[in-house]
N, C-alpha and C positions, 0 to 999 in steps of 0.2 A: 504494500500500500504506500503510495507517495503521499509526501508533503501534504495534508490540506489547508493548513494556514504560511501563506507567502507571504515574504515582506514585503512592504510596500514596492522597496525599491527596485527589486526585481519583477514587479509588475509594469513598470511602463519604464520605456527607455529614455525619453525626453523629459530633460529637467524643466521645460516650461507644464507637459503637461502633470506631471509629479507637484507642481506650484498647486495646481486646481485641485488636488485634492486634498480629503483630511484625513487619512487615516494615520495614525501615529503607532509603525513599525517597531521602531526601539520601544515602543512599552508594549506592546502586542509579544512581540519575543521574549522580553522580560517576564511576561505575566503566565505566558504557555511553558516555559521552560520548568514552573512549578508544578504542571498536571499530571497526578497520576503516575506513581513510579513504577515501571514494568515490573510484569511476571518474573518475566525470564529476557536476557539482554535481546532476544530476538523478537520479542513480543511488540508491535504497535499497536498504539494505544489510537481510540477511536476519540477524540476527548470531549470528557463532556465538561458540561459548563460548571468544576468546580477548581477554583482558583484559592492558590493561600501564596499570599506575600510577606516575606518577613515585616515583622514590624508595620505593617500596613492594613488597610480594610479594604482587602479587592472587590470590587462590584461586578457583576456581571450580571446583567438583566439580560434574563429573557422573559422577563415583562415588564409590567409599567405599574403606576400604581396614582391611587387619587388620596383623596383626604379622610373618608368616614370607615372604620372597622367595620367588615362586613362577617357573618357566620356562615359558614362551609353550608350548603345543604343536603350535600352528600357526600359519598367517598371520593367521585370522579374518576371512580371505576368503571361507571356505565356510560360506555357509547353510544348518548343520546341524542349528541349532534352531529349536525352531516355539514361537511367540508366540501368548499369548490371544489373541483377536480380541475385540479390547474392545466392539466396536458389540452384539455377540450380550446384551448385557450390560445394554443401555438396555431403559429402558418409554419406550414413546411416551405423550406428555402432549396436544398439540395445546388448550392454553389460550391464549384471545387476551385482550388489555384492550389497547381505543384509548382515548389522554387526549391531548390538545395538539398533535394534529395526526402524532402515532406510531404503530404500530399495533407491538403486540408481540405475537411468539408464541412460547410454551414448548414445544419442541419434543420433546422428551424427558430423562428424568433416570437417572442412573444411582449406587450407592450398596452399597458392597459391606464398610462396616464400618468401613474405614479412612479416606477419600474418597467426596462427592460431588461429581459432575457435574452440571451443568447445561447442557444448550442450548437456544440459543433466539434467534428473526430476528427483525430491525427494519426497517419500510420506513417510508417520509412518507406522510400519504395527503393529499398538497397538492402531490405531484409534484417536491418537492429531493431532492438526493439525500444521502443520509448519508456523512458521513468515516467513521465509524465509530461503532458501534452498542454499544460496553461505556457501561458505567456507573457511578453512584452506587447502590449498593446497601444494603439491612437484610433483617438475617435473624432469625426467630424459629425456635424449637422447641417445640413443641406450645404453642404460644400466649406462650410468653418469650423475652426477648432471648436470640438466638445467643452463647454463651460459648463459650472452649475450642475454637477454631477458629479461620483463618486464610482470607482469598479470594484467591485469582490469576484475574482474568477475562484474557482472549485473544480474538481473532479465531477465528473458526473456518476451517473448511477450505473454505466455500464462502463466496460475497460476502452481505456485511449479516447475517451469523450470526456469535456468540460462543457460548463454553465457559468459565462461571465453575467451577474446581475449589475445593473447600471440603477444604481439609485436618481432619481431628478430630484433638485433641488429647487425649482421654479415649476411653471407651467408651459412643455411643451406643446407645441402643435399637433393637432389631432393624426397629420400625418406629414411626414418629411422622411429623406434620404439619410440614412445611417451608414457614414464611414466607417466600416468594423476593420484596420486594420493590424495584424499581427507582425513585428518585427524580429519577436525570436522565439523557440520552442527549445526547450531543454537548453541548450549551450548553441543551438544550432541557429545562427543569425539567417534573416533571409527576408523576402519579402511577399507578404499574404495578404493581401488588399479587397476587399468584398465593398461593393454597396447593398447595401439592402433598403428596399423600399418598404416605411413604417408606418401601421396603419394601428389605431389606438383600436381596441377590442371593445364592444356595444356598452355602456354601461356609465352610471356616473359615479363622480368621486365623491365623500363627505368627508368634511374637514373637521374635526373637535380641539378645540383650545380649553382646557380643563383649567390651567395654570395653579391645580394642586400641587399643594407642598406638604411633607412628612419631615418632623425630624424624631430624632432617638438619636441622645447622646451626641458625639461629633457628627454625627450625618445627619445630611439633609437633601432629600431628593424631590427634584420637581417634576411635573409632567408639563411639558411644553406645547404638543400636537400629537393628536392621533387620528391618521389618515387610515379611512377604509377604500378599498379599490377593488376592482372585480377577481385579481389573483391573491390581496393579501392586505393583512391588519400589520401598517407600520405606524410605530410609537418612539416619539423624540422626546428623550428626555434628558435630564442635568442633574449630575452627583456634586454635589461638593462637601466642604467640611470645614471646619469653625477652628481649628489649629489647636481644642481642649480636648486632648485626650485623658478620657480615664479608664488607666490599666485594668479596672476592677469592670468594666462594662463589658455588657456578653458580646460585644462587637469588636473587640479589641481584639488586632491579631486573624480577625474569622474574614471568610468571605461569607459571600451571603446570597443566595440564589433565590429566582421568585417563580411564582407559578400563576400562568395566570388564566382564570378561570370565566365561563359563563355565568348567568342566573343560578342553575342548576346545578352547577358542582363540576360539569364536564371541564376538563382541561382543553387551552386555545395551545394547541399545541406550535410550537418557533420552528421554521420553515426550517432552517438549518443552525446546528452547532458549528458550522464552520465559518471564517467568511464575515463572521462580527467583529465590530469597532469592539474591542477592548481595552476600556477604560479602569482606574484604579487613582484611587489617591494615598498617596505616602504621610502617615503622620496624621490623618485627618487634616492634609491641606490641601490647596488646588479646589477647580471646578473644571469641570470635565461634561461636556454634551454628545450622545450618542442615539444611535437608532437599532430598532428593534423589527426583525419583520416576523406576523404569525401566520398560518394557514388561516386562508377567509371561511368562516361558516357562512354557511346559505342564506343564512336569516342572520344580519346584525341587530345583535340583543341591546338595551337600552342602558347595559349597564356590563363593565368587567369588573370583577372582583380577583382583586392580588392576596395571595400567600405566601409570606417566604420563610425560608426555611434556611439553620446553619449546618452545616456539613460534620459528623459525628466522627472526628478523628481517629483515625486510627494507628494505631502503632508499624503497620505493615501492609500491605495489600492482601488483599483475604479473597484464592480465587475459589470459585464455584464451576466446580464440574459433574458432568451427567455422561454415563455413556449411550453411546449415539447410537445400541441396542435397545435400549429401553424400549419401552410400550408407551408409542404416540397419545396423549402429549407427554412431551417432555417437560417437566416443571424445573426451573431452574431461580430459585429463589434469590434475591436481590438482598433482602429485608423480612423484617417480620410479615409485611402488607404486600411489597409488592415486588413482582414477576415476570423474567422473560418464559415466552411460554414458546417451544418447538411444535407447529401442529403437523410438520408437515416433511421429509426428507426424501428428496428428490436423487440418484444416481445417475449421473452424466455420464458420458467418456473422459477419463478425466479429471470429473468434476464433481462435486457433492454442492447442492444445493439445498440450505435450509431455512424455509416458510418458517416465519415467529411475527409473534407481537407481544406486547408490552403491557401488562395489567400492573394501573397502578400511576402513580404522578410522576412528573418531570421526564417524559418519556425521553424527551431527546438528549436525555443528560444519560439513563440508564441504557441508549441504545448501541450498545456494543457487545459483541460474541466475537469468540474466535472457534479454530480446532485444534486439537492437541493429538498425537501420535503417540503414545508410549508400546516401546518396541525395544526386547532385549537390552530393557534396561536405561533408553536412551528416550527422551523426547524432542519432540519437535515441531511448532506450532504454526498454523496456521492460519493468516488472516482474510479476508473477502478481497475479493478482484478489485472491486471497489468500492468502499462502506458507503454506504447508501446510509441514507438521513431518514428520519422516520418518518413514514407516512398515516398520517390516522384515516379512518375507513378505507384503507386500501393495502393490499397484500403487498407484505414485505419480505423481499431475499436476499439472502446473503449467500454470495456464489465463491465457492472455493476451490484452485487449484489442485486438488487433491485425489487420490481415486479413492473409493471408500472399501475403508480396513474395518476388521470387529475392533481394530485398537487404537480407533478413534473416540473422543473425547469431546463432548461440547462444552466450552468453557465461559465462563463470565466472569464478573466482580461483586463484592457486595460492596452497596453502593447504597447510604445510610443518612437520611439526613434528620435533624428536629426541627417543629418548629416552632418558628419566631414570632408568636401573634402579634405583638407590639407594633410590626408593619403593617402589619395585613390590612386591606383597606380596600374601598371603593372608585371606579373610575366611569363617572359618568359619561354616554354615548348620548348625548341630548343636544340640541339645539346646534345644528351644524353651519358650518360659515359658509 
C-alpha cells in the first residue's frame, strides 16, 4: 500500500501554484508521524483519525460541532439513513495522453458546485510497475491559472487509480473548461495535459453560518460554515487556544476525535480518513481553520449532533485476529461495542477478497484489516491492493495479493475510545444563506 497522505510539496511542482494553497505539510507530517505504531515492521497502517502530540492537544475533526449538548438517541448502530450514492454523480471522460513511458487515463469527473472530482489510472507501458500513480499537478479554469481552490489527491479504490478532490473556495461557474494537468508521477517527470469540459450536476447548494463557539479549558472551537451539496456535507471550522494550560484537564496531552451524528443517533459518516487538513495547536496556542467533508444523506436533517470522544491509551498495540476458516460471519471485535464484521470471502486467482462492514461509531477511524500468514513458524502480513475508505450503505472490499492458505489470518486492532460529553453539542441546519 502507498503513501496516502503526500506532502504538500510534492503535490504541485510550481511554487506560484503551491502560493494558492493552504495546506500546511510540515504539520501534516509532524502530526501522522505519531499514528499508530505497527504490528510488525512490515505492517501499514491504514490510519485512522487518532492523533497524540507531545505536549500538545491534537485536533482532528471529523466533525463539527455547534453550541447546545444534545443526548444520543440511540446506539448508531442502526442503519437508518441512506446516503447519496456519489458514483450516480460522475461523467465518464475516458481521455488518454502517453508521455515518458506512462500512459494516463481520465476516467471520469464529477463536480456538483462545491467540489470537484477527478479520477483517473496510471500504468508503464515499459512493463514497471508503479508505487503509486498521484502526482505533481496544475490547474487552469477556462484557460487561467486555478485560484480559490485547494487539491487533496488519494489512491483510489482500485490499484494504479487516484481521486484528486478540488475543494472551491468561491462560487464557480455552473460550467467551464478544466485544465487537469499532471507534470510528474512517481519520480517520472513528463507531460499529461487533459481538458475536460465541467458541467455542475442538477441540484442546489445550502449554505449554514452557525458561528457557534464551545470552549472547555484551553480550547475553543468555532463552527464557521456548513455547506450541503448534492455529493457531500463540508464543514469549516476554527481550533484555537487561550495559551492557559492546565496539566490536570482531561484535555491535556489527549487528542480528541468527534462523531458526528443525525437526529437519530445514525452516524454522518467522513468521506475519507485520508487527504485532510491536519490541524493541531502546541501548548494551547495558535488558531488554526480547516474543512471537513461527510457522505450526503438523502434527506438533510434540521439538525447535526457532535460526540467526541478521547482515545483510551494504550501501552502497546493490541492486534485482533480470527482465522479466515471460521464460520461466516466473522466477528472481529474492536471494543467492548463495537465491530468489524467479515460477511463474506471471496477466492480469486491470486487473490482473497474480503466483504466486511463496521458495527458501531467512528467507522472511518476503525476501518482497517489486514492478512496475516503464519507458516513454519514464520509470519507474514498482508495488506489490501488499495485500502479503500469506508463506504456506509454500500459493500465494502478489501482485495489482497495473496492466494488463500488454511494459515491465513484476518487481522485488526482494538481500537478504544471514551467519551467526552462536555463537547458534545448541537449544530443547527436552519435558515440557509
Amino acid at each position: 500500500m502507498t503513501n496516502k497522505l503526500i506532502e504538500l510539496k510534492e503535490i504541485l511542482i510550481e511554487e506560484e501554484v503551491r502560493k494558492d494553497l493552504e495546506f500546511t505539510s510540515k504539520d501534516r507530517e509532524k502530526v501522522l508521524n505519531s499514528i499508530h505504531q505497527p504490528i510488525k515492521q512490515n505492517r501499514k497502517i491504514n490510519a485512522p483519525v487518532v492523533i497524540a502530540s507531545s505536549l500538545s492537544v491534537a485536533l482532528i475533526f471529523l466533525l463539527v460541532m455547534s453550541s447546545t449538548p444534545t443526548e444520543r438517541k440511540n446506539t448508531g448502530h442502526e442503519e437508518q439513513i441512506e446516503f447519496v450514492d456519489q458514483t450516480n454523480l460522475f461523467t465518464e471522460l475516458n481521455q488518454t495522453v502517453e508521455n515518458n513511458g506512462i500512459k494516463v487515463t481520465l476516467q471520469k469527473v464529477m463536480y456538483d458546485g462545491s467540489r470537484i472530482l477527478v479520477e483517473y489510472g496510471a500504468e508503464s507501458t515499459t512493463g514497471e510497475e508503479l508505487e503509486r500513480v498521484t502526482g505533481h499537478y496544475r490547474l487552469t479554469v477556462n484557460g487561467e491559472k486555478g485560484k480559490d481552490l485547494t487539491l487533496s489527491p488519494q489512491e483510489g479504490d482500485e490499484k494504479d487509480t487516484a481521486i484528486v478532490a478540488i475543494e472551491l473556495y468561491k462560487e464557480f461557474p455552473e460550467q467551464f473548461d478544466l485544465g487537469f494537468n499532471i507534470n510528474k508521477i512517481e519520480e517520472q517527470q513528463g507531460t499529461w495535459n487533459f481538458s475536460i469540459p465541467v458541467q455542475q450536476v442538477p441540484g442546489k447548494i445550502k449554505r449554514f453560518e452557525p458561528k457557534t463557539v464551545v470552549k472547555k479549558d484551553h480550547l475553543q472551537l468555532s463552527i464557521n460554515e456548513v455547506i450541503a451539496s448534492q455529493s457531500a456535507i463540508k464543514i469549516r471550522y476554527e481550533e484555537s487556544g487561550n495559551g492557559n494550560i492546565d496539566r490536570s484537564s482531561p484535555l491535556y496531552n489527549k487528542s480528541v476525535i468527534y462523531e458526528i451524528l443525525d437526529p437519530k443517533g445514525n452516524e454522518i459518516v467522513p468521506i475519507s480518513s485520508r487527504g485532510l487538513r491536519l490541524d493541531w495547536i502546541s501548548y494551547g496556542n495558535g488558531k488554526h481553520s480547516t474543512t471537513t467533508w461527510y457522505h450526503a444523506p438523502k434527506e438533510l436533517p434540521e439538525y447535526l449532533v457532535l460526540k467526541a470522544y478521547i482515545p483510551k491509551q494504550e501501552s502497546q498495540s493490541i492486534s485482533i485476529k480470527k482465522s479466515i476458516n471460521e464460520s461466516l460471519p466473522i466477528v472481529l471485535n474492536q471494543d467492548a461495542t463495537n465491530k468489524l464484521v467479515i460477511s463474506k470471502i471471496e477466492k480469486k486467482e491470486g487473490q482473497v477478497w474480503l466483504h466486511y462492514s463496521i458495527d458501531g461509531n467512528l467507522k472511518q477511524a476503525r476501518n482497517w484489516l489486514s492478512l496475516k500468514l503464519e507458516k513454519d513458524g514464520e509470519e507474514q502480513y498482508f495488506q489490501p491492493i488499495s485500502y479503500p475508505d469506508y463506504k456506509p450503505n454500500q459493500e465494502n472490499i478489501a482485495k489482497f495479493d495473496v492466494n488463500f492458505s488454511e494459515n491465513l489470518y484476518i487481522v485488526t486492532e482494538k481500537i478504544s475510545f471514551e467519551e467526552f460529553e462536555e463537547l458534545d453539542m448541537k449544530i443547527p441546519l436552519t435558515d440557509p444563506q
